[in-house]
C-alpha positions in Angstrom: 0.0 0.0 0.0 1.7 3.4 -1.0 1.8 5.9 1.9 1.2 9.1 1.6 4.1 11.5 2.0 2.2 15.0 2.6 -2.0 15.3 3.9 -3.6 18.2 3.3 -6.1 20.0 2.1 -6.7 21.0 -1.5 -8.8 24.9 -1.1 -10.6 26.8 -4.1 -13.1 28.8 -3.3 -15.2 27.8 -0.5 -14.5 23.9 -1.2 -11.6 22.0 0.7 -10.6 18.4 -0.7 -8.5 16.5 1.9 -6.0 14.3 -0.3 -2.9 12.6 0.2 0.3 13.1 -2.1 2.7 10.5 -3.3 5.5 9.6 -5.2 4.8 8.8 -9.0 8.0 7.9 -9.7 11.2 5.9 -7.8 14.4 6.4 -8.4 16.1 3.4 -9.8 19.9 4.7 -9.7 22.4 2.3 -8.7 24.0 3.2 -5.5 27.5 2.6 -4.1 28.7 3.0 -0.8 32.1 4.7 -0.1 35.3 3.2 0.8 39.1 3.2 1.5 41.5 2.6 -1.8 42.7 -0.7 -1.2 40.8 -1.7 2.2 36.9 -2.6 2.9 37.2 0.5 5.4 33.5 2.2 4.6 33.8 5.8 4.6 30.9 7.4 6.5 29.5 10.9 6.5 29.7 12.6 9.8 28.3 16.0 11.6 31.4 17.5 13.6 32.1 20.6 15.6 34.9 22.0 13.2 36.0 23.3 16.0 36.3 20.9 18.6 36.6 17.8 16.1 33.9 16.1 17.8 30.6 14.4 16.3 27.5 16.0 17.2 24.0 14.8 17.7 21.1 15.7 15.0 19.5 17.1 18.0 21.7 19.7 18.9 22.1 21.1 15.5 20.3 24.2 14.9 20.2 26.4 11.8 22.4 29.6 11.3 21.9 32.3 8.9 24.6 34.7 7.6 24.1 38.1 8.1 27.1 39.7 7.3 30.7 39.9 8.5 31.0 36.5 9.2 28.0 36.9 11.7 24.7 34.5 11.9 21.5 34.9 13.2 20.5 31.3 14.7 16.8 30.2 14.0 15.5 27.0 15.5 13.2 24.5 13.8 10.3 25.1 15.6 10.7 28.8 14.7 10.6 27.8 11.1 7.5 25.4 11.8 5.4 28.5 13.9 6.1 31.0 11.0 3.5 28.5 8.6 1.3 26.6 10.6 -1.4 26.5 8.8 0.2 26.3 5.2 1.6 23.4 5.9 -1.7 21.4 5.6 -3.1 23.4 2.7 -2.8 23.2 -0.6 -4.5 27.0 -1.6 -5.2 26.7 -5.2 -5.2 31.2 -6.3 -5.7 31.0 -10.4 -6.7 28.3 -12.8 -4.6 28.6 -16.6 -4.4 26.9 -19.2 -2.2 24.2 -18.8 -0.7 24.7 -22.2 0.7 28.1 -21.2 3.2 26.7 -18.5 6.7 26.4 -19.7 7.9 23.3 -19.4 11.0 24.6 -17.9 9.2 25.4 -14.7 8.5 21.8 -13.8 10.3 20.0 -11.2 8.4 16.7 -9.6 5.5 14.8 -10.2 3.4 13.4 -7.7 0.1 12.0 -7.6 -3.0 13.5 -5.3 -6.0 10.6 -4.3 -8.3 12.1 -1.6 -8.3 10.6 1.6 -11.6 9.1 2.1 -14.1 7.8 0.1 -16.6 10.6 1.3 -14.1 12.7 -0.6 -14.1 11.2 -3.6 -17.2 12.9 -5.1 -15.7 16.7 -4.9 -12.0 15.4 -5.9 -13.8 14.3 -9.1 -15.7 17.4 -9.6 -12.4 18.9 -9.4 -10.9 16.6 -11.9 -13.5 16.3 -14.3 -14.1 20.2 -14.3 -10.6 20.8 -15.1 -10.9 18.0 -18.1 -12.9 19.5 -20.0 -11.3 23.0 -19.5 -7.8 21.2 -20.4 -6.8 23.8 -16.8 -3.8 23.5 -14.7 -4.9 24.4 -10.8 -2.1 27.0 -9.3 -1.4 27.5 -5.7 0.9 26.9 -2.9 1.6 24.8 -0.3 4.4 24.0 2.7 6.4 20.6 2.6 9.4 20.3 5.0 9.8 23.2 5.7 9.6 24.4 2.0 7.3 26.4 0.1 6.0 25.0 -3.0 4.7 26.5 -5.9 2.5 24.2 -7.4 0.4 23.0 -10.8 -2.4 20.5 -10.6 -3.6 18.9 -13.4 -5.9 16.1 -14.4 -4.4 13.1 -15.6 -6.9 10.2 -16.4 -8.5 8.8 -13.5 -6.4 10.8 -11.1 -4.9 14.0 -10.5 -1.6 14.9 -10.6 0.7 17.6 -8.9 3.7 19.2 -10.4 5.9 21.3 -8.4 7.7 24.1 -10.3 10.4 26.5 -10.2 9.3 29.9 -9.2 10.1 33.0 -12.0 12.7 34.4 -10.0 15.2 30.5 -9.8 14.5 30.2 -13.9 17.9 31.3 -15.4 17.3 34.0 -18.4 18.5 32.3 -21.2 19.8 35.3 -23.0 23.1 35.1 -20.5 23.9 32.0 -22.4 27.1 32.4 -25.2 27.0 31.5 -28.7 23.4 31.3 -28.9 22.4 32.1 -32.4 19.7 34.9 -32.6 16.6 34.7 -34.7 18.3 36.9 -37.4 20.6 33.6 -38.1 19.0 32.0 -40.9 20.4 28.4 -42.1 20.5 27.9 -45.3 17.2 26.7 -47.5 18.3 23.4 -48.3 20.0 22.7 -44.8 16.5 23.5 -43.3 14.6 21.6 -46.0 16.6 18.5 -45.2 16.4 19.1 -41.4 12.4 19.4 -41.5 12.3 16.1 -43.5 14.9 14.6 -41.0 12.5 15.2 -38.0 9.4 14.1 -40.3 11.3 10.6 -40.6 12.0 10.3 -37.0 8.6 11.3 -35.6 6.1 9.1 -34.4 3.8 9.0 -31.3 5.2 9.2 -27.7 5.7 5.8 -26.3 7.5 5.9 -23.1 7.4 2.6 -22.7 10.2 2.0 -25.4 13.2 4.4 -23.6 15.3 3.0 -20.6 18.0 4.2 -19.0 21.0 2.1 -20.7 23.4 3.7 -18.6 22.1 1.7 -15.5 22.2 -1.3 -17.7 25.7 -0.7 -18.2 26.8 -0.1 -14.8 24.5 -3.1 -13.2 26.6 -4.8 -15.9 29.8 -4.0 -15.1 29.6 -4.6 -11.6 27.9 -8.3 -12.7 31.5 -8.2 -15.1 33.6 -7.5 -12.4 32.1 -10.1 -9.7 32.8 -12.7 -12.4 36.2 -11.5 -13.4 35.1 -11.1 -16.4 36.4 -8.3 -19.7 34.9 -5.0 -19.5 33.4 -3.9 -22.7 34.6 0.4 -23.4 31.7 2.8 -24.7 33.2 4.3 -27.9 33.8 7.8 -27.9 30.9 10.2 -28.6 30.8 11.9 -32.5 32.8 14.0 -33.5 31.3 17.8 -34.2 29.7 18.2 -38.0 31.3 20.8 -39.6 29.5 23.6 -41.0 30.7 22.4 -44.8 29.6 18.4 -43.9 25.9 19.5 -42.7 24.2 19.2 -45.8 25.3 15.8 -46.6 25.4 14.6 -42.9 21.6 15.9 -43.3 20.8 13.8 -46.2 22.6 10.5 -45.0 20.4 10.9 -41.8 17.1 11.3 -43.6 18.4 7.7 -45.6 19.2 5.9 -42.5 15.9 7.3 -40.5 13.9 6.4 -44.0 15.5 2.5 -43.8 14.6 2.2 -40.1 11.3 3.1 -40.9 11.0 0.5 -43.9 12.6 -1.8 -41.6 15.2 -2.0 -44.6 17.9 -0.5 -42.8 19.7 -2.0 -39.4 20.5 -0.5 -36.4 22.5 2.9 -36.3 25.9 3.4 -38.3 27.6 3.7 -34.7 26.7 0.2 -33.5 29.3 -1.2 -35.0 31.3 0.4 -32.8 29.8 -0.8 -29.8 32.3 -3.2 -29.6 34.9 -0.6 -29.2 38.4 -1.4 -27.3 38.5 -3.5 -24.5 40.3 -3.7 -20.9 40.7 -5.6 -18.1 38.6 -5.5 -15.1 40.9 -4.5 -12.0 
């Protein structure tokens, strides 16, 4: 049974849905622990008075704030929890947009909502089904941790779903990148001709189902290698840069190759061949 990792209170209006939040997603990462070179010594995080060189307890740690000149004002966590009561068991939902407008470079996590009763069922469906039809994103706020969330809610089949985003202010502007082209660079006609029919080739419907993270494959498999003493197989090395003068014909080999796969004429992608790349010895 999943457990809820936030109750609250979703508020619009007059109307308050009590609903539970959870993870819609894990984290499937391979982990390693930390040790010595050369020993099974673990190597293990510790919190220690810098000054003293002693470990202290979680329960004497208290958080400091720098005001200037190396001075701090010291704020306890009860401090933090009295400033928001209330807000930390809300969820107050302030405008309803369309849900097409949000940048995707807002969003952070996903979660999903379920209301925590099954007399609360009826008005978490209202909410859902009214937001359907009105393809709306729910905005609003809400305290986790001792954070403040800003927050989009959207319907998502059967259930709703919560989206925490970056506020304006921590979105970087992107016009303090370098060597971004402006809109006044035009490519050439038949570059961009060849381009549009590369991403016609390669398009299809979203299927998330087909994509996994092969980098986790390879690591879960070199640590199977390494058990068993086995070779270690080397990624090759990434592509080289397309020139500016190779685009046109790197364009059209692409469109070939994306056209075969399609047909299922053509194999798999010129670089696995080189999968097999150089080898070395597991240590």
């Amino acid at each position: 049974m999943a457990r809820a990792i936030w109750t609250g209170s979703i508020t619009f209006g007059l109307v308050s849905i009590p609903v539970g939040l959870f993870t819609a997603t894990d984290d499937h990462t391979v982990h390693f622990h930390q040790f010595q070179r050369d020993t099974s010594d673990r190597i293990r995080n510790q919190r220690v008075n810098e000054r003293t060189g002693e470990e202290v307890e979680y329960d004497d740690i208290v958080k400091g704030a720098e005001v200037g000149d190396g001075e701090y004002v010291v704020v306890e966590p009860e401090e933090l929890e009295q400033i928001a009561p209330g807000r930390s068991r809300t969820l107050d939902i302030t405008d309803f947009v369309d849900l097409a407008d949000i940048d995707p470079v807002y969003f952070q996590r996903t979660y999903w909502l379920a209301p925590t009763g099954d007399e609360y069922r009826k008005p978490y469906a209202l909410l859902r089904e009214a937001m359907t039809k009105g393809d709306k994103a729910a905005i609003g706020t809400f305290v986790m941790r001792g954070k403040e969330y800003l927050a989009a809610v959207r319907a998502d089949g059967a259930v709703l779903a919560l989206h925490t985003l970056h506020f304006a202010d921590e979105v970087r502007d992107p016009s303090e990148l370098d060597n971004v082209p402006t809109r006044r660079t035009k490519p050439g006609e038949k570059e961009l001709k060849m381009a549009t029919q590369l991403i016609e080739s390669m398009s299809g419907p979203w299927k998330p189902e087909q994509y996994r993270d092969t980098y986790r494959d390879r690591v879960e498999q070199l640590i199977e290698d390494k058990k068993q003493g086995k070779e270690i197989v080397t990624e090759s090395e990434p592509p080289e840069p397309t020139e500016t003068n190779a685009l046109l014909e790197a364009l059209q080999r692409s469109v070939e190759e994306a056209r075969g796969k399609k047909s299922g004429k053509s194999g798999g992608k010129s670089g696995d061949k080189s999968s097999s790349g150089s080898r070395r010895k597991a240590s």
